[in-house]
N, C-alpha and C positions, 0 to 999 in steps of 0.2 A: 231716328237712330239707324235706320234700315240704311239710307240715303248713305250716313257716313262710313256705314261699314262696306257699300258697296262703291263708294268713289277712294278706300285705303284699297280695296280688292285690283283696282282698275288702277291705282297707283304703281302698287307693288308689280303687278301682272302683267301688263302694256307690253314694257319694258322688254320683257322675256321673251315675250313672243316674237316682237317686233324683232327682237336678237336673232333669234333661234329663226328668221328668213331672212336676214341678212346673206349669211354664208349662199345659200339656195340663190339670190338673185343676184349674187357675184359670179354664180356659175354660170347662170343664164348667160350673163356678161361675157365672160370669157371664153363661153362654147360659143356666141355669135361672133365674138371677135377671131375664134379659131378656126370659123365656119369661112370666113371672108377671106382669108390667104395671105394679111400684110406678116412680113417679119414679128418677130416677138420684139426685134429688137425700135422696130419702126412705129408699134403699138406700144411700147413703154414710152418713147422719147415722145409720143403725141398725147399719151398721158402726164407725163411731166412739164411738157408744156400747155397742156390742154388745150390743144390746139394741133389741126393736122396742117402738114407741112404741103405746100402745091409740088404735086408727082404724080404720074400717073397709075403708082401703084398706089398711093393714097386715097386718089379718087376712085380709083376700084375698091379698094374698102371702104370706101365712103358710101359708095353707091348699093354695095352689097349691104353695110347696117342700115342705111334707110328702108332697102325693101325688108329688111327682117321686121323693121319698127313699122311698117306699112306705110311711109312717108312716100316712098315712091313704087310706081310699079315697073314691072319686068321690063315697060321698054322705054322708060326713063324719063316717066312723067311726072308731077309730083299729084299727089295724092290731095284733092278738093277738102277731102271731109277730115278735119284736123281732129273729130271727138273720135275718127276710127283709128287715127296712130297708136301705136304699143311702146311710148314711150313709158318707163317707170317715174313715177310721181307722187309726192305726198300732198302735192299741190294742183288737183287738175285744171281748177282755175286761173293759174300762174300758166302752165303746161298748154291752155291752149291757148291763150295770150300770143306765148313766146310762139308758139307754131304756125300763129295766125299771118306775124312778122316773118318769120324763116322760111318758110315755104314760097313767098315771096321773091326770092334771091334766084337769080339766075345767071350762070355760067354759059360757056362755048359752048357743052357738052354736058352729056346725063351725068358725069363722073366728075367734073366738074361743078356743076350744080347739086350736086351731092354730097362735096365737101365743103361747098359755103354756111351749106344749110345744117351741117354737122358740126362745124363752127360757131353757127350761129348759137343752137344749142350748149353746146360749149361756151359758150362766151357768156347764157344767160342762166348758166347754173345749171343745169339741165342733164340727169344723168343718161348719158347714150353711150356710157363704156366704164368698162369698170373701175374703182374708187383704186382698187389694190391688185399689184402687178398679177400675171398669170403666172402659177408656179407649174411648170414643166414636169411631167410625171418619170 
C-alpha cells in the first residue's frame, strides 16, 4: 500500500518541481546567450532556425557558449572529456553519445569549429540555448 501511495506522491509531484526549474534554466540560457555578444535579433533567427547561420559574429557566439558549456577551452581547443561538458540533459547517455560525435567536427578556425559543433548539438536535439526567446527588460 505504501509503494502506491508513494509512486501517486512522485506522480503528482515530479511534475512541479521539474516546472518550477524550467523558468531558472531558461535564464541560465539566456544570461549565457547575453554573456556572448550575438544580436537578440541573430540569437532569435538561430533559434528559429535551430541552427546558426556561417558569420563571424555567430562563431563568436558559438565559441563563447562552448566555453560556457566547457566544450572548448580559452584558446580554442575542444575539450577530450565529454562527461566534463555542462550541457543541460535529461538524457546523459544520449548527451554524451551526441558529444562523442560533435566534438569531432573541425572548422578553419576556433569560431568556426564552434559553430559546427553547436550545430551539431542542435541538429541532435540537444539543449545549448534556450527553448523561448529572451524577453528584453
Amino acid at each position: 500500500m505504501k509503494i502506491y501511495v508513494i509512486c501517486v506522491v512522485v506522480f503528482f509531484l515530479a511534475p512541479a518541481v521539474f516546472a518550477s526549474f524550467s523558468p531558472l534554466i531558461e535564464d541560465d540560457f539566456h544570461a549565457y546567450e547575453a554573456d556572448c555578444g550575438a544580436s537578440d535579433e541573430s540569437i532569435e533567427a538561430a533559434r528559429r532556425a535551430r541552427q546558426l547561420p556561417q558569420s563571424p559574429q555567430m562563431n563568436a557566439f558559438a565559441l563563447c557558449m562552448m566555453q560556457k558549456y566547457k566544450v572548448m577551452a580559452a584558446d580554442g581547443s575542444v575539450n577530450p572529456d565529454v562527461r566534463s561538458y555542462g550541457i543541460i540533459t535529461d538524457g546523459p547517455d544520449n548527451t554524451w553519445r551526441v558529444s562523442e560525435h560533435c566534438r569531432t567536427l573541425n572548422g578553419n578556425s576556433a569560431g568556426e569549429t564552434a559553430r559546427m559543433i553547436m550545430n551539431c548539438y542542435l541538429d541532435n536535439n540537444q539543449l545549448v540555448m534556450g527553448l523561448t526567446p529572451r524577453v528584453s527588460a
